[in-house]
KELODREN-259410 format. One line per 2 residues: number of its first residue (from 1); for each residue x, y, z of N, C-alpha, C. Coordinates in pm, 1 decimal. Each point is the difference from the previous one (the first is absolute). Example, Ala and Ser with C-alpha at 12.3 -4.5 7.8 and 13.67 -1.06 7.14 Angstrom:
BEGIN
1) 1319.0/-569.0/780.0/-89.0/119.0/0.0/90.0/120.0/0.0; -35.0/105.0/-72.0/82.0/119.0/6.0/-77.0/109.0/73.0
% end
This chain:
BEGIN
1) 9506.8/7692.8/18743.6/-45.6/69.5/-119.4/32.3/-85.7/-122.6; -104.6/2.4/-113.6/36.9/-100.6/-102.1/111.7/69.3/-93.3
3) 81.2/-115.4/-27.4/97.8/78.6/-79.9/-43.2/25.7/-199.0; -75.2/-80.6/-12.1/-69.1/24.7/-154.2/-147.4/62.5/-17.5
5) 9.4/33.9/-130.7/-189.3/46.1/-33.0/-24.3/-124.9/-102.8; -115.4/22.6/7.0/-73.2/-71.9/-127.9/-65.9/65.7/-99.3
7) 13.1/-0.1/-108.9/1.4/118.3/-97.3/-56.5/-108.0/-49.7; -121.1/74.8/-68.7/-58.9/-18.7/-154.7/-99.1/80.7/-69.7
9) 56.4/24.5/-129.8/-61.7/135.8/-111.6/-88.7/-105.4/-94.5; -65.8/93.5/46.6/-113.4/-28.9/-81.5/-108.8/38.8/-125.5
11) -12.2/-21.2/-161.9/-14.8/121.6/-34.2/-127.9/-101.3/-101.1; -117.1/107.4/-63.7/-139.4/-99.0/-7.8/35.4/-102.2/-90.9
13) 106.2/-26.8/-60.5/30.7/-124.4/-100.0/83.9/-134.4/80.8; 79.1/73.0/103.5/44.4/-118.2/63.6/94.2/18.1/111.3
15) 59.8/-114.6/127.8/50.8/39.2/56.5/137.4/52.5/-59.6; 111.6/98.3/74.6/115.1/-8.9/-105.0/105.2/5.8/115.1
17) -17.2/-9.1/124.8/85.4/-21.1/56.6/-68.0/-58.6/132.6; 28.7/-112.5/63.3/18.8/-82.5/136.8/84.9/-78.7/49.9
19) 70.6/103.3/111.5/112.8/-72.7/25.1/67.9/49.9/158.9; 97.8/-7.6/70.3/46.6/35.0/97.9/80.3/59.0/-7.2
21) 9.6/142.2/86.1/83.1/93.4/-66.3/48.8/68.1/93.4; 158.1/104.6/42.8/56.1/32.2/133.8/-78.0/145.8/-36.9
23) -36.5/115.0/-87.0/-45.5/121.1/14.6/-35.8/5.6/-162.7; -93.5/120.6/47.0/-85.5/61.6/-137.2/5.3/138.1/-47.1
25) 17.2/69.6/-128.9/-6.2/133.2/15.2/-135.8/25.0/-99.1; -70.7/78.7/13.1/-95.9/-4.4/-87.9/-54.5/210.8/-9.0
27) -78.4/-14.0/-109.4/-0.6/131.4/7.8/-141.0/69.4/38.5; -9.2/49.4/80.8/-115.3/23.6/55.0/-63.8/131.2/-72.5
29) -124.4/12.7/26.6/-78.1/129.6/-62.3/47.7/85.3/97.1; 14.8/28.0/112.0/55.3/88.2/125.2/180.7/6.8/-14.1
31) 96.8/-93.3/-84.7/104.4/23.5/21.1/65.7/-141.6/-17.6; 115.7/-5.3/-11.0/92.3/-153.5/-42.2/-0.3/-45.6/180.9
33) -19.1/-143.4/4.3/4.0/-98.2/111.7/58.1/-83.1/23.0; 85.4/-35.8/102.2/77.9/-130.6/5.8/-79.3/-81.4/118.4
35) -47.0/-84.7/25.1/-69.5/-167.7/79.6/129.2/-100.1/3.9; 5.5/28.5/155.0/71.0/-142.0/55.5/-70.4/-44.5/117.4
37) 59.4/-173.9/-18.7/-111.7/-57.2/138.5/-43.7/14.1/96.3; -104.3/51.7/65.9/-13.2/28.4/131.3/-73.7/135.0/-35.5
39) -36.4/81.4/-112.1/-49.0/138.6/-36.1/-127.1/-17.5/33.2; -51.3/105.0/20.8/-152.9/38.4/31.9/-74.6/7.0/-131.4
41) -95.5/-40.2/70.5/-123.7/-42.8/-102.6/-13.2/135.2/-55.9; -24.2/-56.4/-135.7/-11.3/152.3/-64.3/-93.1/-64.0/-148.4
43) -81.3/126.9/-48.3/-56.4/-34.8/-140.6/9.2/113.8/-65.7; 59.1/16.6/-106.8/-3.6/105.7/-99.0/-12.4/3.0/-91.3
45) -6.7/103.8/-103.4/-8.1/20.9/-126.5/151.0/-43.4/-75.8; -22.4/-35.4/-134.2/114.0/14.6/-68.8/46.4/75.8/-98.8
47) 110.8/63.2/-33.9/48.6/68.0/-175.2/-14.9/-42.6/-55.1; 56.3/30.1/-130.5/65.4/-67.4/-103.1/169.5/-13.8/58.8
49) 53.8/-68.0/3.1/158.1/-8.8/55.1/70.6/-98.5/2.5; 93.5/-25.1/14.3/107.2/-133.7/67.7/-40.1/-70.3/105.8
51) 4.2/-132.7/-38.6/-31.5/-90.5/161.0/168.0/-56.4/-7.3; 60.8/-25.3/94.8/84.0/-77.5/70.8/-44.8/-55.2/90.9
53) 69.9/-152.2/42.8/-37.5/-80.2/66.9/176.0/-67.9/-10.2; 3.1/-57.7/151.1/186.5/-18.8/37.5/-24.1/-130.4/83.7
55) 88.8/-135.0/-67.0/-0.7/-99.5/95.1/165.2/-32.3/-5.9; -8.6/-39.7/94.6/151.0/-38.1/14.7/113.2/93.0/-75.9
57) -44.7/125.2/22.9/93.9/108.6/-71.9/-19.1/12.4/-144.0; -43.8/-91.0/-83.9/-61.4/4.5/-119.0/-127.7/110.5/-107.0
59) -0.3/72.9/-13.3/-87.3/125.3/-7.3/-112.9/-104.5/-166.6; -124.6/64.2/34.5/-62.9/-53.6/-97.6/-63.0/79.7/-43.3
61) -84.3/100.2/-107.5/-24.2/100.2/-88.4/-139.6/-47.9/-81.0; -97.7/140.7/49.4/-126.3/-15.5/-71.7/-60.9/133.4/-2.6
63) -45.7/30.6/-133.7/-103.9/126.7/-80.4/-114.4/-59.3/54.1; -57.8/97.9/97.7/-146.0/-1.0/37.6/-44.2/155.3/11.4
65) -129.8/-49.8/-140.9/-107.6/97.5/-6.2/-100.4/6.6/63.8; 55.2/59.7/138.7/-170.9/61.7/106.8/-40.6/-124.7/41.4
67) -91.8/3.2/79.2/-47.0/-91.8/85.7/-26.8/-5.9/168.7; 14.3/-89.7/105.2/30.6/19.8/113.9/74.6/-95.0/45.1
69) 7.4/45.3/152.5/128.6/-128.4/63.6/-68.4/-7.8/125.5; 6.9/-96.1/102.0/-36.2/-21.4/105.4/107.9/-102.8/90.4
71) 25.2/50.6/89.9/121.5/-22.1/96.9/-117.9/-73.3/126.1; 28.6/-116.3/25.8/-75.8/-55.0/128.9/41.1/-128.3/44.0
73) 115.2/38.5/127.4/31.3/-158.7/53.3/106.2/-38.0/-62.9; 115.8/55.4/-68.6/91.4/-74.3/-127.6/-19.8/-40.1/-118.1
75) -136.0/40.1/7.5/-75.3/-15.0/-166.0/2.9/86.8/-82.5; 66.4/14.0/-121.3/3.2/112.1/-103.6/-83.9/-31.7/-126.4
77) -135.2/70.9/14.7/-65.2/-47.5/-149.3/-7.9/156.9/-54.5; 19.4/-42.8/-128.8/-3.1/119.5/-66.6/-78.7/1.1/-110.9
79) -122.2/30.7/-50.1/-101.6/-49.7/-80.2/9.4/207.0/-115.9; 143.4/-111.0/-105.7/3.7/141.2/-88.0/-95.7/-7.1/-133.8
81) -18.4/133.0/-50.9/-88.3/24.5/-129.1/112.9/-91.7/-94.8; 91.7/2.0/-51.0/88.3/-84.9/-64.6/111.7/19.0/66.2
83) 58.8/-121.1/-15.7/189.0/-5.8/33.4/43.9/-79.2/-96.0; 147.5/17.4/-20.4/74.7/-68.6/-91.1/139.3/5.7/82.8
85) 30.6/-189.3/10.7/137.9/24.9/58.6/130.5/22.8/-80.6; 51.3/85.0/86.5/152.3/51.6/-70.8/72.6/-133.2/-94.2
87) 50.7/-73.2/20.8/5.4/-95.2/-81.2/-11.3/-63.6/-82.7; -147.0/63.8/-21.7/-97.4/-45.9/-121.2/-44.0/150.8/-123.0
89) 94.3/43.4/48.4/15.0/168.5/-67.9/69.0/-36.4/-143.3; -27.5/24.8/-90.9/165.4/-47.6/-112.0/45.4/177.7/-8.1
91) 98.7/5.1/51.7/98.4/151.1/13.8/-28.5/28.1/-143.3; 57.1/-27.2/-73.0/15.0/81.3/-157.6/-150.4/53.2/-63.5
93) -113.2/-122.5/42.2/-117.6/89.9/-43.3/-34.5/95.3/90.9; 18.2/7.3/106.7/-41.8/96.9/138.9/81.8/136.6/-67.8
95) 110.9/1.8/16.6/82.1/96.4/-61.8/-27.2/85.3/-92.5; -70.8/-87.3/-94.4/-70.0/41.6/-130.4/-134.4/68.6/9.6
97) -49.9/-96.6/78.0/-136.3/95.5/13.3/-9.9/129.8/70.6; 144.8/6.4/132.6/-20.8/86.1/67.8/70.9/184.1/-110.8
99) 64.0/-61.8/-51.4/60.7/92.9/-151.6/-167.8/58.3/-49.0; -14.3/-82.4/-54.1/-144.9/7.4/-81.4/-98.1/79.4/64.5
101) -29.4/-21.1/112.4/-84.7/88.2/89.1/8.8/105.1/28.9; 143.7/8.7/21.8/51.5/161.4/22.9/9.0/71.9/-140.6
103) -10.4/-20.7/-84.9/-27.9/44.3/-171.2/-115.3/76.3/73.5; -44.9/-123.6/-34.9/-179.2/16.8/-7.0/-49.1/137.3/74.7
105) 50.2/-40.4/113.2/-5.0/131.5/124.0/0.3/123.1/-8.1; 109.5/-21.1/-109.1/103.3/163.6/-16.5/-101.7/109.9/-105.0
107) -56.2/-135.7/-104.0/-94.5/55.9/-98.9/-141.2/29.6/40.7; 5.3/-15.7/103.1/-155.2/-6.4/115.9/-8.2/96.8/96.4
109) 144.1/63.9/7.5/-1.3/73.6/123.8/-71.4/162.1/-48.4; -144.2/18.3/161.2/-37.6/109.2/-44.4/-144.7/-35.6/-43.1
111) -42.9/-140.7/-59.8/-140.0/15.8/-77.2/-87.2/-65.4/70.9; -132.1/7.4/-37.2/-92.2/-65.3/120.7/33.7/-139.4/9.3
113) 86.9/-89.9/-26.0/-13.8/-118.7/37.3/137.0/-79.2/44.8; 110.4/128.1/35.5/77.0/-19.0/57.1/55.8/-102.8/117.6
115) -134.6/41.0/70.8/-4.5/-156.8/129.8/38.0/-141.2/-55.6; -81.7/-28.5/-103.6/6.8/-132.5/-52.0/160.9/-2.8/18.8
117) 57.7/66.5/-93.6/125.0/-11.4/-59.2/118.4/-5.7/121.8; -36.8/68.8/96.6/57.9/-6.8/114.9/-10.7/-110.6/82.0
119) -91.3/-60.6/24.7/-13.3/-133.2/45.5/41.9/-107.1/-71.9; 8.6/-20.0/-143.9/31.6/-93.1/-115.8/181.9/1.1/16.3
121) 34.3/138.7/74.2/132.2/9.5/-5.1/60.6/-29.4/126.1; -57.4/11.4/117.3/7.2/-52.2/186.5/-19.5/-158.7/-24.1
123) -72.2/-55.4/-42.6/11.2/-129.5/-8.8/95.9/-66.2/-45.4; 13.3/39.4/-175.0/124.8/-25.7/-43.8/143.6/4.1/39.0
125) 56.3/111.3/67.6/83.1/31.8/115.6/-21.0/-59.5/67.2; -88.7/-68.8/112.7/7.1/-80.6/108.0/26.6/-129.2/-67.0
127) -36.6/-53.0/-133.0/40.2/-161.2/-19.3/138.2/-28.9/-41.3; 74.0/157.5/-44.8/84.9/-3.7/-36.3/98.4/-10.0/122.7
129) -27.0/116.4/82.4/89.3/-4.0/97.6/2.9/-120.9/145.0; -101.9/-89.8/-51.5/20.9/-119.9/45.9/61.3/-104.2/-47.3
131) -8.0/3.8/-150.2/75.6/-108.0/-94.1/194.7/59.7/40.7; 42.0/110.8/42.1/110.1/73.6/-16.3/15.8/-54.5/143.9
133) -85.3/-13.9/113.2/80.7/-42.9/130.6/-42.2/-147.0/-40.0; -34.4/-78.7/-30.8/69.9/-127.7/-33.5/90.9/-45.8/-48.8
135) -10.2/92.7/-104.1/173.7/-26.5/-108.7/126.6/33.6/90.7; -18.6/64.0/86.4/112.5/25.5/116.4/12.3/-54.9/50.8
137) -105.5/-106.9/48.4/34.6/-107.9/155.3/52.7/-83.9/-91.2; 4.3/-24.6/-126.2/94.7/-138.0/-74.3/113.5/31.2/-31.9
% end
């Protein structure tokens, strides 16, 4: 059985991750997923959610908005609507915006266009709470 995957995200501006990797967690439209080598072929939908990806015990962190993933052979492609890797988050504006959104929200809650505001605020929260598990692994 192979002991690695081959992972690469893919999103319509560019590749943003290819590389070799021991497991994946990603968030599925059906439910959160973990992929290690040797998994069954699988193709699904994606969230909005956290990607992790783990090599050599090392955890690596990415905001992906929707998309799909396809599992075939040790191959992990994941072709998302946008991603942004954790890393490349700057915490203090994430923080800020995710503040800001939830304002926004609070003054929104109840009127026809509430959704927006709710999604403007799930996103924000997800870049945030990815910029927050990076600042931890340092």
């Amino acid at each position: 059985m192979p002991d690695k995957l081959s992972l690469n995200l893919v999103t319509p501006d560019k590749l943003l991750i290819s590389c070799s990797t021991d497991e994946i967690y990603a968030s599925g439209s059906e439910g959160d997923m973990g992929i290690l080598p040797g998994h069954a072929a699988l193709f699904c939908s994606l969230r909005s959610g956290g990607f992790r990806y783990t090599t050599a015990g090392v955890a690596e962190y990415a905001a992906v908005d929707g998309g799909f993933m396809e599992v075939k052979d040790d191959k992990v492609t994941v072709l998302a609507d946008s991603a942004e890797l954790g890393n490349a988050i700057d915490y203090d504006a994430a923080k800020i915006l995710k503040d800001e959104s939830e304002q926004e929200l609070a003054k929104h809650k109840g009127a026809e266009d509430e959704a927006v505001y709710i999604d403007r605020y799930n996103k924000a929260a997800l870049r945030f709470n990815i910029a927050e598990q990076c600042r931890k692994k340092v």
